[in-house]
Backbone as CSV, one residue per row, in Angstrom:
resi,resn,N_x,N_y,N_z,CA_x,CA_y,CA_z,C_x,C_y,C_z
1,UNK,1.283,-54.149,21.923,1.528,-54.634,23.259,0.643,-53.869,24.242
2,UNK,0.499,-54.112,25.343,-0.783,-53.886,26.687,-0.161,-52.368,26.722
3,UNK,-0.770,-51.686,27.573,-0.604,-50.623,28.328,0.324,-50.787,29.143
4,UNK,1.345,-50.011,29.721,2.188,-50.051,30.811,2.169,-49.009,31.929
5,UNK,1.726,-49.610,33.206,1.024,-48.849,34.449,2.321,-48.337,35.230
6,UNK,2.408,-46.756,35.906,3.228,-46.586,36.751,3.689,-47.486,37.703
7,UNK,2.215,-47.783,38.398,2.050,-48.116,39.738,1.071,-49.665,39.860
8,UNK,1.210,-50.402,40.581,0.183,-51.133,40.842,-0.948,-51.191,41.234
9,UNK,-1.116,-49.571,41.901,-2.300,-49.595,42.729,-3.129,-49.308,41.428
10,UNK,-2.859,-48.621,40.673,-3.633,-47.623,39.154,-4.514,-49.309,38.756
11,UNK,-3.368,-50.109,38.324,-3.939,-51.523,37.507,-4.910,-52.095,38.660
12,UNK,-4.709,-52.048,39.453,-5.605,-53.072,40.612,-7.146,-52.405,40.591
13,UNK,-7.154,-50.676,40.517,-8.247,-49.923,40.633,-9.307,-50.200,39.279
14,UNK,-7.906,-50.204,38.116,-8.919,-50.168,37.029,-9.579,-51.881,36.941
15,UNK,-8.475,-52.906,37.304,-9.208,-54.151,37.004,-10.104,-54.093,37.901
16,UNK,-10.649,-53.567,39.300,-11.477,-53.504,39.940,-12.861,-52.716,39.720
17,UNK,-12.402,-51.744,38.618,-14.025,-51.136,37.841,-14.108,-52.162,36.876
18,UNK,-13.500,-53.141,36.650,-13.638,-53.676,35.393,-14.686,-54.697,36.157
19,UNK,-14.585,-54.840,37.164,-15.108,-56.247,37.837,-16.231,-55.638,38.214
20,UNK,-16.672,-54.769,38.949,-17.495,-53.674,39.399,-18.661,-53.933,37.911
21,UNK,-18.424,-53.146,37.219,-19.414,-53.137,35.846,-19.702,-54.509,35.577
22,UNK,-18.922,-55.633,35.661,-19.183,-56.490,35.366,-20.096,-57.501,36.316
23,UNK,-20.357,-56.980,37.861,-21.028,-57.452,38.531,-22.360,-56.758,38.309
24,UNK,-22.764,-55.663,38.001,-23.497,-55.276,38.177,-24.676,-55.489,36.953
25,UNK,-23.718,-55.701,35.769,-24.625,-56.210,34.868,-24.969,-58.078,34.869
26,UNK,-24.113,-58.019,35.549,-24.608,-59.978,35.800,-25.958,-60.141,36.876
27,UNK,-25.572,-58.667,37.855,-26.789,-59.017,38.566,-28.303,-58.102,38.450
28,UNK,-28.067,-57.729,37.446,-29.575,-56.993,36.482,-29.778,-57.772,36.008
29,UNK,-28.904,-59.281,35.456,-30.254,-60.305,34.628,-30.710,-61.343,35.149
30,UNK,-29.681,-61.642,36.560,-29.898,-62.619,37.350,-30.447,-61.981,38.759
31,UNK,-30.753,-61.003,39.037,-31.315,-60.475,40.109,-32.768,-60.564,39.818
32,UNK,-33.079,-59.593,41.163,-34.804,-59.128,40.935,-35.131,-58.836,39.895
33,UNK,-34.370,-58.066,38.431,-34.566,-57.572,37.755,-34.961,-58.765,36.857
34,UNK,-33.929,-59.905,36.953,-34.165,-60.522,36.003,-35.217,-61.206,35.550
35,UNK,-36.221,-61.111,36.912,-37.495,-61.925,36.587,-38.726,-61.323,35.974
36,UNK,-38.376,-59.905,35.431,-38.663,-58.991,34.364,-38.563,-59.586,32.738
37,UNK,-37.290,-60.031,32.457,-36.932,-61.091,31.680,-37.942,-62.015,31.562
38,UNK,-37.906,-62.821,32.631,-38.615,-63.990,32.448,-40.213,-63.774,32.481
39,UNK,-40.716,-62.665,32.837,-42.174,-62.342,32.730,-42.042,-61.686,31.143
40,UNK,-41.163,-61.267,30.921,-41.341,-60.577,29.146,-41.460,-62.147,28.402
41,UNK,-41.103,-62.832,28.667,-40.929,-64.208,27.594,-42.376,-64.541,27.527
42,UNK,-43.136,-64.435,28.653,-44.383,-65.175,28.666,-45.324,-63.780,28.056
43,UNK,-45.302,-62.927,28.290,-46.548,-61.777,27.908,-47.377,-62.194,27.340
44,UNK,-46.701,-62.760,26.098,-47.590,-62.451,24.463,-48.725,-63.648,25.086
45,UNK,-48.763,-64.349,25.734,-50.112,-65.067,26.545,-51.049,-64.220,27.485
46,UNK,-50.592,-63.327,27.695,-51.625,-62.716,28.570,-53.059,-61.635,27.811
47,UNK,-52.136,-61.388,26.028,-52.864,-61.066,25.744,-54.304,-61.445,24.765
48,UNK,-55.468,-60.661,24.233,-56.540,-61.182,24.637,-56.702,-61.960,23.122
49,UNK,-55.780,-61.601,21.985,-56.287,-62.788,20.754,-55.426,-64.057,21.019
50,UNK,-54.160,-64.214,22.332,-53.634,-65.212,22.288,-54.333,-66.414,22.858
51,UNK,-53.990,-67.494,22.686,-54.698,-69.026,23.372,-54.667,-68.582,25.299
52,UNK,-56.011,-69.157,25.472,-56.225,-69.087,26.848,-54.852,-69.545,28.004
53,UNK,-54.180,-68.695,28.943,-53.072,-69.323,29.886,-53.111,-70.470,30.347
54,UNK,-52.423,-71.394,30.772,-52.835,-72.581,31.476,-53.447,-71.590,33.248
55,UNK,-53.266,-72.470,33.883,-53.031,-72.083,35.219,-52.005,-72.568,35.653
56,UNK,-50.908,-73.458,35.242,-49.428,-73.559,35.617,-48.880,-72.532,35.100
57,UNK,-49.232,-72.141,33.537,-48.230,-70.897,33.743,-48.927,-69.704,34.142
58,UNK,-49.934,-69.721,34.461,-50.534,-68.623,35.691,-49.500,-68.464,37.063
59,UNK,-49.096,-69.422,37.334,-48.580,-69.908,38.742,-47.140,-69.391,38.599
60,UNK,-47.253,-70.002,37.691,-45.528,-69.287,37.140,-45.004,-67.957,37.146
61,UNK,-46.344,-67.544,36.535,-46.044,-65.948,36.190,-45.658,-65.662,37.569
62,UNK,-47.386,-65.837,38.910,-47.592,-65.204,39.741,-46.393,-65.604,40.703
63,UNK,-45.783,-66.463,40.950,-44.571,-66.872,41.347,-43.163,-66.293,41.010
64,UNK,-43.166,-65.421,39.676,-41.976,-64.541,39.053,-42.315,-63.296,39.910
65,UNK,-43.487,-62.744,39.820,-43.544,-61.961,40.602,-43.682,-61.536,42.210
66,UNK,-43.926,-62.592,42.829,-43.642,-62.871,44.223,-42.781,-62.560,44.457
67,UNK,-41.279,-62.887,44.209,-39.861,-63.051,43.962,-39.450,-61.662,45.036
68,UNK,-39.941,-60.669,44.463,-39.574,-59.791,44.912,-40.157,-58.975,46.412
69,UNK,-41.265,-59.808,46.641,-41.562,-59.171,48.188,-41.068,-59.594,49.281
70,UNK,-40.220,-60.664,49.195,-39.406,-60.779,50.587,-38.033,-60.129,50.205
71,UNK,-37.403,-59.543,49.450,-36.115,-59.296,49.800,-35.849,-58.108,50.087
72,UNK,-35.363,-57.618,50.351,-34.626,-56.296,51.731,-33.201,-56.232,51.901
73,UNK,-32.579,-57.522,51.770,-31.303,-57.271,51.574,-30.458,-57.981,50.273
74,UNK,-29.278,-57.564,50.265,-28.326,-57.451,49.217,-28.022,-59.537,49.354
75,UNK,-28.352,-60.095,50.611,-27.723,-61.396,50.333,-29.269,-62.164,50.276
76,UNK,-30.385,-61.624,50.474,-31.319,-62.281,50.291,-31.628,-61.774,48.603
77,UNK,-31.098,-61.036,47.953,-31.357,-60.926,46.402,-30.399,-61.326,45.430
78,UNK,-29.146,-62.036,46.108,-28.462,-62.945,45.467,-28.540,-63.965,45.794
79,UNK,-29.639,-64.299,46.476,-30.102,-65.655,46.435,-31.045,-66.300,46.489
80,UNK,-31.837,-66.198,45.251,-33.250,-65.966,44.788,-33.491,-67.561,44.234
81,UNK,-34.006,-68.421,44.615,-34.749,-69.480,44.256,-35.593,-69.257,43.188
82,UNK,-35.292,-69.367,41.436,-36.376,-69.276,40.564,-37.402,-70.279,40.436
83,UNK,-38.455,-70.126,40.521,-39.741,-71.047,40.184,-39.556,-72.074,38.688
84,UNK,-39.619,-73.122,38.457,-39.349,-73.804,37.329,-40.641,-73.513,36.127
85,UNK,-40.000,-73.217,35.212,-40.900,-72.487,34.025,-41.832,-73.729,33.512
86,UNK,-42.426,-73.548,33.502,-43.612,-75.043,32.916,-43.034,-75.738,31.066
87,UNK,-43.544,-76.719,31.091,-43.238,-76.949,29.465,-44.086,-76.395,28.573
């Protein structure tokens, strides 16, 4: 059976680190960070025995990395417009 808490405030604190950790790793893959992610998927094109890049996914790339020079604040980096990945 669960744990049994003195108090309510104890359970409210801990479900509240629980939520805490859990925001913070949702927003390392969906944040600024995440478009780290999405530039690791493409690499293996940039390098020099792979097939030449298009220039859409040139655009792409250079567009993942844009991402990050306008934001400054906490509500302009949760709300990041991703560039659509080419086929």
């Amino acid at each position: 059976m669960g744990q049994a808490y003195d108090d309510n405030q104890t359970l409210q604190q801990k479900i509240m680190n629980g939520v805490n950790k859990l925001t913070d790793n949702v927003a390392s893959t969906l944040g600024p960070r995440g478009r780290n992610v999405l530039l690791q998927e493409t690499d293996w094109m940039s390098f020099s025995d792979s097939p030449t890049m298009s220039s859409t996914w040139k655009t792409y790339r250079q567009s993942l990395r844009d991402i990050t020079k306008d934001i400054d604040t906490v509500v302009k980096a949760s709300d990041i417009t991703w560039p659509t990945k080419p086929e």
